[in-house]
C-alpha positions, 0 to 999 in steps of 0.5 A: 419981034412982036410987038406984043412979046416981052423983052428976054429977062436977063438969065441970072445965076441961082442965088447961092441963099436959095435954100427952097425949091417949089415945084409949080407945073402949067398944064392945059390943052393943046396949043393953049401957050404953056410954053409961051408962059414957062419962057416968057418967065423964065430967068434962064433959058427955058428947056423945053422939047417942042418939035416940029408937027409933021404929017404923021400927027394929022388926024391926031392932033386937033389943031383946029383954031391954032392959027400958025401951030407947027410945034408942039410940045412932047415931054415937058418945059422947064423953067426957074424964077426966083421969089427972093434969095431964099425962094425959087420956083421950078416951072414944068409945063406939061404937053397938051396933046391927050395922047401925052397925058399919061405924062401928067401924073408923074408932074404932079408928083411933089407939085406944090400947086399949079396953072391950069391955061385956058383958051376960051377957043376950046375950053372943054380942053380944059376939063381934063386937067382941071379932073387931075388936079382935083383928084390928085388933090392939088391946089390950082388957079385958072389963068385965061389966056387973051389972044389978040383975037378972043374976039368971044370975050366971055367974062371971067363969071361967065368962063367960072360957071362954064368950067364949073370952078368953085368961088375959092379957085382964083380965076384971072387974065393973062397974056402968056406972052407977057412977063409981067402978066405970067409974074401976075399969075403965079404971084396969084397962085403962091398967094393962093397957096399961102392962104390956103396953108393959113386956113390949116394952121388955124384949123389945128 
């Protein structure tokens, strides 16, 4: 096992106090690890549809910088973690292949918010989904995902003004392969709706 990928969390029955269900979806370019993150925090047994690339996608899917890519999403991942006994969080990570986009829309709906992954690789990937989410209203954080080989580094200010993200979006790091880096980041997100329903109950 690499050595950098967290151990598999032990698979837990749903609390039988769990009485809210929250619908999170990561989306994201292609390959940019959403379902490493959905697995790697998932306290089931993530379901997921990746299937092997084959020839027929050549030309298709642009693979360009994803050393070792030879599976790919093409529905969804799927995956639970619980908050407390009376919180769950659904996880859906959306495929990243534009030709799987017409997909997105149907996440979206009864989302409460969402991850939008980046790889500083090929971040214009990353516009697309940023545009949905906005136009659909939906609240987001932006999560950097640091490969062992990002060698560009570029800073979070400098990853900010490139996708053009306003001050009140939270834009952190991650390593998607790391559960207590995925936890971070949707900790963020649940804090980051928080805050944003507190600022409406005190506009009323």
């Amino acid at each position: 096992m690499d050595s950098a990928t967290s151990e598999a969390p032990a698979r837990t029955p749903l609390a039988d106090a769990a009485e809210t269900g929250l619908k999170i979806v990561i989306v994201g370019g292609f390959g940019v690890g959403k379902t490493t993150l959905v697995r790697s925090v998932s306290e089931i047994r993530p379901l997921n549809t990746e299937e092997v690339m084959t020839q027929a996608g050549a030309g298709v899917d642009d693979i360009a910088g994803l050393r070792n890519k030879n599976t790919t999403t093409v529905a969804f991942d799927f995956g639970r973690i619980s908050l407390n006994e009376q919180t769950v969080l659904y996880l859906f990570g959306a495929p990243g292949q534009e030709r799987f986009w017409f997909l997105w829309d149907r996440l979206f709906s009864g989302t409460l918010g969402a991850v939008v992954l980046v790889d500083t690789r090929r971040m214009a990937d990353s516009w697309y989904a940023i545009d949905r989410l906005e136009h659909h209203g939906t609240p987001f954080v932006v999560a950097v995902n640091r490969f062992d080989d990002d060698a560009s580094r570029f800073s979070l200010d400098e990853i900010r003004q490139a996708l053009d993200l306003p001050e009140d979006v939270p834009l952190v790091d991650c390593d998607a392969r790391l559960r207590e880096s995925g936890k971070n980041v949707l900790i963020t997100l649940v804090d980051h709706l928080y805050q944003q329903a507190l600022a409406r109950e005190m506009t009323v």
